[in-house]
C-alpha positions in Angstrom: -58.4 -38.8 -39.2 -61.5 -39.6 -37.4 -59.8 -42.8 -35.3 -61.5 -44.4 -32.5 -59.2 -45.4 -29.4 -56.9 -42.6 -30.1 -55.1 -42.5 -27.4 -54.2 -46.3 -28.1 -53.4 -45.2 -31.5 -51.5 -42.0 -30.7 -48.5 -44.8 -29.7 -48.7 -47.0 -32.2 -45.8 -47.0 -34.7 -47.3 -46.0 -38.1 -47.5 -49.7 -39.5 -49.6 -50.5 -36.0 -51.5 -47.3 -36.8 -52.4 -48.3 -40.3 -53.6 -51.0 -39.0 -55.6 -50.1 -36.4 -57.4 -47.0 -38.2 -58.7 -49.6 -40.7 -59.8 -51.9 -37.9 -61.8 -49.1 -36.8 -60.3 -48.9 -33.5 -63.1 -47.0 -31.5 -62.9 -45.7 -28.3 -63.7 -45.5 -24.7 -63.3 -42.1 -22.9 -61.0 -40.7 -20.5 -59.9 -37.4 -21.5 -59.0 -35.4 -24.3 -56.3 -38.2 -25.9 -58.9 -41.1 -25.2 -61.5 -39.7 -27.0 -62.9 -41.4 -30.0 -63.4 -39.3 -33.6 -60.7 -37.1 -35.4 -57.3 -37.8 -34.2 -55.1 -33.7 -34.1 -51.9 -33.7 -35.9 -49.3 -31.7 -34.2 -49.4 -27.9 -35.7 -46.7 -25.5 -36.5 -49.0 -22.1 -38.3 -47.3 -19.5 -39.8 -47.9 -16.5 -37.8 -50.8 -14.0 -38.5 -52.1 -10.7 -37.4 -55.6 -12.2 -36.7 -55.3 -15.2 -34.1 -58.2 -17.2 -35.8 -56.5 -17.2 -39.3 -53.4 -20.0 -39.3 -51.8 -20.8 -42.8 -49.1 -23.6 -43.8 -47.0 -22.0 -46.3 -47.7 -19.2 -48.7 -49.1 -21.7 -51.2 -51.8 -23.7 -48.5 -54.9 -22.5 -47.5 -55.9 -19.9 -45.3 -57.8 -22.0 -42.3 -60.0 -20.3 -40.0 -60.8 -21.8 -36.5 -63.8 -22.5 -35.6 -64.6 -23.9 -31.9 -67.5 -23.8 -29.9 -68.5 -20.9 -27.4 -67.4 -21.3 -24.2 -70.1 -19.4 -22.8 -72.7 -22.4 -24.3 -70.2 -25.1 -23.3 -68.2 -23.7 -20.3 -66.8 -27.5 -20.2 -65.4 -28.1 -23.3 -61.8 -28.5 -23.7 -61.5 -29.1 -27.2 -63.5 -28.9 -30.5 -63.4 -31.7 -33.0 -65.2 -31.4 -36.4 -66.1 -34.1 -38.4 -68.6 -33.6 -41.3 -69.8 -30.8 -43.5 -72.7 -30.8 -45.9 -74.5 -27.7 -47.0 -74.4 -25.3 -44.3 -74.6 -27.8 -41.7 -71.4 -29.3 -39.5 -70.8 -31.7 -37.2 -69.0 -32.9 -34.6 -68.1 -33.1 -30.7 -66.8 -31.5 -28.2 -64.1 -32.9 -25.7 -65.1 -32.1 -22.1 -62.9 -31.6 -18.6 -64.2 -34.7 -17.2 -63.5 -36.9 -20.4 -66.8 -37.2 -21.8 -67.6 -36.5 -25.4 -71.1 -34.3 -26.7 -71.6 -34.2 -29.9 -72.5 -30.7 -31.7 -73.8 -29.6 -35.0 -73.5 -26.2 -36.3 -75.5 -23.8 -38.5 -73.4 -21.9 -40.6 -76.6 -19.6 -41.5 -78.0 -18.9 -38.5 -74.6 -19.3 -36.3 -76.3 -21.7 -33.7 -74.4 -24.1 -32.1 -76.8 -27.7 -31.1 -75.8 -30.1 -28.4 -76.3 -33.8 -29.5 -76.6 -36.6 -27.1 -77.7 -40.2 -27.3 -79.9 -40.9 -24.5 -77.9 -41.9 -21.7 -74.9 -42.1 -23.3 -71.2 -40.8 -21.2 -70.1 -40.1 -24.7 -71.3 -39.0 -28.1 -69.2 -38.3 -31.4 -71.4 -37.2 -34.0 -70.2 -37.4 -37.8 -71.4 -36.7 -41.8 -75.0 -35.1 -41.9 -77.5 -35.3 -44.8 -80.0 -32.2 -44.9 -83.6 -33.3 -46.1 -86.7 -31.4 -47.0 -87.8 -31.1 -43.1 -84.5 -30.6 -41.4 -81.1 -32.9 -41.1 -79.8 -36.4 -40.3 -77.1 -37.1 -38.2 -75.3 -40.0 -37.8 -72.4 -41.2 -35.3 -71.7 -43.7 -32.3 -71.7 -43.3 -28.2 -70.8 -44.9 -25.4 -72.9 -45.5 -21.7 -71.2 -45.6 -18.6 -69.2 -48.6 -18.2 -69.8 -49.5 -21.7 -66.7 -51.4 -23.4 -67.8 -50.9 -26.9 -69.5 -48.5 -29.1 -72.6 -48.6 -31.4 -73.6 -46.6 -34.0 -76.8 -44.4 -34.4 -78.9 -42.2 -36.8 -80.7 -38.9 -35.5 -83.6 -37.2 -37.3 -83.9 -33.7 -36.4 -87.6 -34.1 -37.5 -89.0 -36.9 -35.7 -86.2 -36.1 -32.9 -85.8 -39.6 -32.9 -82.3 -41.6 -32.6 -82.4 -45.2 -33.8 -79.3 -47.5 -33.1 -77.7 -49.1 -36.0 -75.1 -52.1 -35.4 -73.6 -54.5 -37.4 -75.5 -57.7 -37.4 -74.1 -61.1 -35.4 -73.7 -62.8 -38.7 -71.3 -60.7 -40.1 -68.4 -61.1 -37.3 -69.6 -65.4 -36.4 -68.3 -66.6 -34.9 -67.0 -63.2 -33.0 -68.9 -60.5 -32.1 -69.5 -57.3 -33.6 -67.8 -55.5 -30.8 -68.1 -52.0 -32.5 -70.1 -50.4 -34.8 -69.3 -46.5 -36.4 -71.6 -44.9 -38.4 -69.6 -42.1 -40.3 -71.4 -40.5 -43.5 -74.7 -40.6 -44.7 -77.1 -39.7 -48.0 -80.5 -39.0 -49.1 -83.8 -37.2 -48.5 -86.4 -39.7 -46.9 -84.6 -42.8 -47.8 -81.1 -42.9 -46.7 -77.9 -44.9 -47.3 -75.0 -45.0 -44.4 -71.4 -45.9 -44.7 -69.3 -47.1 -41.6 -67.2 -49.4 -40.1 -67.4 -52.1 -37.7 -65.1 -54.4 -35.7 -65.2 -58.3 -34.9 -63.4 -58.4 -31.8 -63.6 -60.2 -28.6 -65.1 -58.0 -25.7 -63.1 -57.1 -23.0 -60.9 -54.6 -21.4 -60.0 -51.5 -24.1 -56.5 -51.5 -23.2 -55.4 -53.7 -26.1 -51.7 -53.3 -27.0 -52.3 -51.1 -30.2 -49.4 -53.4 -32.0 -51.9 -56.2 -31.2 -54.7 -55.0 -31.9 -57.0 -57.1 -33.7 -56.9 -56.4 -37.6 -61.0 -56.6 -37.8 -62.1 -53.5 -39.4 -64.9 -53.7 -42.2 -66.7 -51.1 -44.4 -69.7 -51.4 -44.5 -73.0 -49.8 -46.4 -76.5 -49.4 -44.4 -79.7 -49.5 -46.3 -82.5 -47.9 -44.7 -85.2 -48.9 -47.0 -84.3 -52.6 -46.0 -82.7 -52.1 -42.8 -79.8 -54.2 -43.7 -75.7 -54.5 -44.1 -73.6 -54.8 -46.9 -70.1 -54.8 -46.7 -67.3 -53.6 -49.3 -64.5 -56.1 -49.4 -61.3 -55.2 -51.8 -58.7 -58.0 -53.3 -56.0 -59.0 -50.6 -57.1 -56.3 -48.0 -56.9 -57.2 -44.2 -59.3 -54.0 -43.2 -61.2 -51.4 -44.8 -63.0 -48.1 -44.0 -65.9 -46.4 -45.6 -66.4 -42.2 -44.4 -68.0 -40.6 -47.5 -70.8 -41.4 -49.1 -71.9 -39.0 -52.2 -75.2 -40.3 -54.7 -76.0 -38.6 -57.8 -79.5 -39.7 -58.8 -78.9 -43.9 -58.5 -75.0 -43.6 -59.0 -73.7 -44.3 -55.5 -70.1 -43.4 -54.5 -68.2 -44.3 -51.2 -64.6 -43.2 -50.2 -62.5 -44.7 -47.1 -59.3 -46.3 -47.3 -57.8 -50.7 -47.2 -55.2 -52.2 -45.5 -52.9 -54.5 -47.5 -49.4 -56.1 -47.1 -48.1 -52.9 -48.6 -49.7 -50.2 -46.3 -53.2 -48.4 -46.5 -54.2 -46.9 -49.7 -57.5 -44.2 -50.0 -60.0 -45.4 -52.3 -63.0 -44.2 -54.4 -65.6 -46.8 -55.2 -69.2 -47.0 -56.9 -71.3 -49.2 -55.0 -70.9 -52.2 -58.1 -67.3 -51.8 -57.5 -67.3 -51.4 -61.2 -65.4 -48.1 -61.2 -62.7 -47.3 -58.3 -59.9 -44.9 -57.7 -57.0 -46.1 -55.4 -54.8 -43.1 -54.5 -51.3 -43.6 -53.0 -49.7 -40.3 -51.6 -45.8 -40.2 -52.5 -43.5 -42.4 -50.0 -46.1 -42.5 -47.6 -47.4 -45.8 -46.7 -50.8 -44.6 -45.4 -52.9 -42.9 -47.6 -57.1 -42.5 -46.8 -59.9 -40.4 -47.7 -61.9 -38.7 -45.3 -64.8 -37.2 -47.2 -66.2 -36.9 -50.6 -68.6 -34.4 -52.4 -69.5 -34.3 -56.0 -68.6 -31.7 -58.6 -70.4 -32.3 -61.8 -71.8 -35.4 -61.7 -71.3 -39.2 -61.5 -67.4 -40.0 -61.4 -66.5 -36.4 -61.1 -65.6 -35.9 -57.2 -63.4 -33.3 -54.8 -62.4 -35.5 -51.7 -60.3 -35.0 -49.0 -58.1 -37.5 -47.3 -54.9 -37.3 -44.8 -51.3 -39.0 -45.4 -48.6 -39.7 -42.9 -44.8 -38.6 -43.8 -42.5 -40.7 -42.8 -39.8 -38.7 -44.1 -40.0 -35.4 -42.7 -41.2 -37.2 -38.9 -44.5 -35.3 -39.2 -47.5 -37.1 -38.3 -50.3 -36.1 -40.7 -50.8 -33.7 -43.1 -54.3 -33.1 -44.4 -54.6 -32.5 -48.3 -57.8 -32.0 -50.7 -57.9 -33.8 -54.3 -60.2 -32.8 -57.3 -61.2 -36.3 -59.1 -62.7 -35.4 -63.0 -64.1 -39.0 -65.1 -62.3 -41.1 -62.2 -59.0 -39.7 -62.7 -57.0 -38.1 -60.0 -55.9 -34.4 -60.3 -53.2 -32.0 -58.5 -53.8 -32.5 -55.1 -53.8 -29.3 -52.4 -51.8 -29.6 -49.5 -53.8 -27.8 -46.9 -50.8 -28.5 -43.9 -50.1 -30.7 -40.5 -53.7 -30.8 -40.0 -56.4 -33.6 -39.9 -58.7 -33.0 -43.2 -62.4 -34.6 -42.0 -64.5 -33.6 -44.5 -65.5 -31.5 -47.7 -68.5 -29.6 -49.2 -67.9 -28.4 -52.6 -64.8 -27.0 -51.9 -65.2 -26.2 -48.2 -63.1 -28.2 -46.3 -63.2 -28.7 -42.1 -61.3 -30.6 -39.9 -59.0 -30.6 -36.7 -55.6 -29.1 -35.7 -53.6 -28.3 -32.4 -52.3 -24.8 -31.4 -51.4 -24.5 -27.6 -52.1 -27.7 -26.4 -55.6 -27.6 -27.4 -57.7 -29.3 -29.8 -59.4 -27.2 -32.6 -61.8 -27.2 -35.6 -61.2 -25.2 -38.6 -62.7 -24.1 -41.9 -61.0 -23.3 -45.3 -61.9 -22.9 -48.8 -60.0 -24.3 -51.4 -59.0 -21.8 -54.1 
């Protein structure tokens, strides 16, 4: 799961952690645990003869790591990816000093791109959009001594990055304390799903079973420049992270908060048509990416689940959706899923301590 303030979050009891992944808790930095973007689950990989293959049962996936070079970022201490789309992915790299640079990777051409917000300490960079001249990115960062984050968009065109926060109004008579930008769609005109925090500024040490429970979804329009938010019956938080359109038919996936835990969610933009997916015994279910497959209301998403039962953290799982109707879902293992192409999946695990991205295809 892409969480902000992880390492907040890593000690949270799961009821605090549902509630603070919906808030949007988004961090500051101080090494690899206080990083903001996709939070590790702890990994146990059946054994293979190649040492970049790992697989979670004869039935799961066969993942494939994929981390940057060291030899292009002799600092990096851990690879986090968080988007797919086409053959672009994104995401950042965890550094010795506790900084954050975000990445995107060509899957054609095998190049590896640095990404940094001017004169940011940190930058996480999520869900790009490829366009007739190049890509967008989208993301949030951090400058020194910063105790918040805001959200961005970069066009590899105009190389250009243009800061996108929530608006005063929409967290009066708090402030909009932090702002995460994590999917976006479209060729010249673009849509952006996110979500943003109304807390008070301070100190980011906030006792994560205290932490405010702010979080809103929220959809970006760049035509207008302006917000809209996605509110769901009896929620206390939401999250939007995918965004998929096909022609004017606009689909967003993320997860809500309610008294009975978190539940993933599919939506259209009306809120006319909407999936809510509960894994089995699990009281935190959300959806991490989205990607169509055969037009409007027909969807392969990705999501992670927590089980309570077997004391692992998080397992990372893919789910076909056909005329808004869930299907079998894929178990891909203790892994954090963060985002799906067709039906490529990447995302983030842990083997020996360290933090690593990895790519699969769903059979």
């Amino acid at each position: 799961m892409r969480f902000p303030f992880t390492f907040a979050c890593a000690r949270a009891s799961l009821v605090a952690l549902s509630i603070a992944l919906l808030a949007g808790c988004a961090g500051a930095g101080g090494g690899r645990s206080g990083s903001f973007g996709a939070v590790p689950a702890m990994s146990t990989p059946t054994t293979s003869t190649n040492s970049n293959l790992l697989q979670f049962g004869s039935d799961a996936p066969v993942l494939q790591t994929l981390d940057v070079p060291l030899s292009q970022f002799p600092k990096a201490v851990g690879t986090l990816l968080t988007g797919i789309r086409g053959n672009l992915i994104t995401g950042f790299v965890d550094r010795a000093n506790g900084s954050t640079l975000g990445v995107v990777y060509d899957r054609k051409t095998g190049v590896w791109t640095p990404i940094k917000y001017p004169g940011s300490s940190n930058t996480s960079v999520y869900g790009p959009a490829v366009t007739q001249t190049g890509y967008r990115l989208v993301g949030s960062y951090e400058k020194k001594g910063q105790t918040n984050a805001e959200g961005f968009v970069y066009d590899s065109t105009t190389k250009k990055y243009l800061t996108v926060n929530a608006p005063a109004n929409l967290c009066s008579p708090k402030s909009c304390n932090f702002t995460i930008v994590h999917s976006n769609y479209g060729n010249g005109a673009y849509k952006a799903v996110g979500n943003y925090d109304a807390i008070k500024s301070g100190p980011l040490q906030t006792a994560p079973d205290t932490y405010p429970v702010s979080g809103h979804a929220f959809i970006y329009d760049s035509v207008t420049a302006t917000f809209s938010t996605l509110e769901f019956p009896n929620s206390i938080s939401s999250t939007a992270y995918g965004i998929w359109m096909d022609g004017n038919n606009v689909a967003i996936a993320g997860g809500y908060t309610d008294k009975k835990g978190t539940h993933a969610y599919v939506r259209n933009l009306a809120g006319s048509k909407m999936l809510v997916y509960d894994w089995p015994k699990s009281i935190l279910t959300h959806f991490e990416g989205i990607t169509g497959a055969g037009g409007a209301g027909n969807y392969n998403v990705i999501g992670d689940y927590f089980d309570i039962k077997n004391k692992t953290l998080e397992y990372g799982f893919f789910l076909p959706i056909r005329n808004w109707t869930a299907g079998t879902a894929t178990v891909i293992g203790p892994v954090s899923a963060n985002s799906v192409y067709g039906s490529t999946v990447i995302g983030v695990y842990v083997g020996a301590g360290l933090t690593n991205g990895y790519i699969t295809t769903i059979p």
